[in-house]
C-alpha positions, -999 to 999 in steps of 0.1 A, spaced: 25 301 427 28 280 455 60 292 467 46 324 471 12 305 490 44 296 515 60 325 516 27 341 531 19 313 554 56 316 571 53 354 571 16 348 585 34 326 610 60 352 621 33 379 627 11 350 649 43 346 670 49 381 677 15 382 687 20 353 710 48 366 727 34 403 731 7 384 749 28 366 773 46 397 780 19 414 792 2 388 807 31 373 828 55 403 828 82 382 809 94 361 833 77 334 814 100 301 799 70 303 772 87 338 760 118 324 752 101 299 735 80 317 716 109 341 710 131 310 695 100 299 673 103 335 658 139 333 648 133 301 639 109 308 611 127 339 602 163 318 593 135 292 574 119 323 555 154 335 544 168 304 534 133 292 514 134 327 498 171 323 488 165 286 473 135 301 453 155 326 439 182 307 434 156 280 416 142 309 394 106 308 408 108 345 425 129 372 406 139 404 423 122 436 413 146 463 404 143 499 419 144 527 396 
């Protein structure tokens, strides 16, 4: 259960920094250095949400749901 606590916290996280960046888009038209950071902190947690979803599959605590 508390993988899947993570899961949502780094998928809440992704969502907060594409919220984050939207609003330094608009507010500073994208020339901001705080976009590309924001933009790395997004593709950072993305690679960490793949690879901690891989290891808990790989660990058996998440299984796959088929499609019928």
């Amino acid at each position: 259960m508390l993988i899947k606590i993570l899961i949502v916290v780094v998928l809440g996280a992704i969502v907060l920094s594409l919220f984050s960046g939207l609003f330094h888009l608009v507010k500073e038209e994208g020339r901001s250095r705080r976009m590309v950071n924001v933009l790395t902190v997004r593709i950072a947690l993305s690679v960490a949400l793949f690879i901690l979803l891989f290891i808990a599959w790989y660990a058996g605590l998440i299984t796959p749901h088929h499609v019928r």
